[in-house]
C-alpha positions, -999 to 999 in steps of 0.1 A, spaced: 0 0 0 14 37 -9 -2 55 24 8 89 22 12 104 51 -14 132 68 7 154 87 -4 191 84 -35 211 75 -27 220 43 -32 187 27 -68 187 36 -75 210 14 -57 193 -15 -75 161 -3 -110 180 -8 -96 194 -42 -83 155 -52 -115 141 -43 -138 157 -66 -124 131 -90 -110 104 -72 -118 92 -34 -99 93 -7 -94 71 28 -79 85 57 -73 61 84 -72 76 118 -46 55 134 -37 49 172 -5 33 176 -9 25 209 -43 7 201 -49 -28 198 -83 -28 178 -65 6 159 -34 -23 146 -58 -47 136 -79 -28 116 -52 -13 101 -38 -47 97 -69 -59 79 -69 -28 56 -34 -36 46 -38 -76 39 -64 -69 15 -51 -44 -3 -47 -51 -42 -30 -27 -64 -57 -21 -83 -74 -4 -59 -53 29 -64 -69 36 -95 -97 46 -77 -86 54 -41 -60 76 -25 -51 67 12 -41 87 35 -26 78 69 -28 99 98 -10 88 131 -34 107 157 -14 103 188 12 128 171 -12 151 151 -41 157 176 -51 190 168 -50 175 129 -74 148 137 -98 170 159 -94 195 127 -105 165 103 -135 156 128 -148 192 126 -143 200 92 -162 168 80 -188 171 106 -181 139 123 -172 129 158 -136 118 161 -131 84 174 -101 58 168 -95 39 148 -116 56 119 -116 54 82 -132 82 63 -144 81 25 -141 114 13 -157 124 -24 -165 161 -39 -149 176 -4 -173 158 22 -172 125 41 -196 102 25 -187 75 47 -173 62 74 -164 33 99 -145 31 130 -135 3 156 -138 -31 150 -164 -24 121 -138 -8 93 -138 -33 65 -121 -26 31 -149 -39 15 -171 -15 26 -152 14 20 -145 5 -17 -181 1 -23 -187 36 -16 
């Protein structure tokens, strides 16, 4: 997988200007999260390399960028929680998962 990495505002608007013709993930990560490692995990084992035809992914560690992740949850009108995977399209969050529930599956559907 070719996360790139979500580290300062800026990007999210690029990511709202990217979506409009391709979608996006950003997975809120906790590193020091058990359910957070294992959804990433699952993410990651099921990723083919097809799939970044039609999806970007972004990675955003939230333990180090706080005030990114709480940025993210107010500016897509969504409560922050961890882990989280958001799909964003035309500059909104269409859909997302968090905990135990985020499946790849799911969020390619969208």
């Amino acid at each position: 997988m070719n996360w790139k990495q979500l580290t300062d505002l800026i990007q999210i608007e690029s990511i709202d200007e990217q979506s409009i013709t391709k979608s996006v993930l950003i997975f809120k990560h906790s590193t020091r999260c058990s359910i957070s490692s294992a959804a990433l995990n699952r993410i990651e084992r099921n990723w083919k390399e097809e799939y970044n035809d039609y999806l970007d992914v972004y990675y955003l560690d939230l333990l180090q960028y706080r005030g990114l992740s709480n940025f993210i949850a107010e500016h897509y009108k969504i409560i922050h929680q961890s882990p989280q995977a958001l799909i964003i399209k035309g500059g909104k969050c269409v859909f997302y998962q968090t905990h135990s529930e985020i499946n790849l599956n799911d969020l390619l559907a969208v």
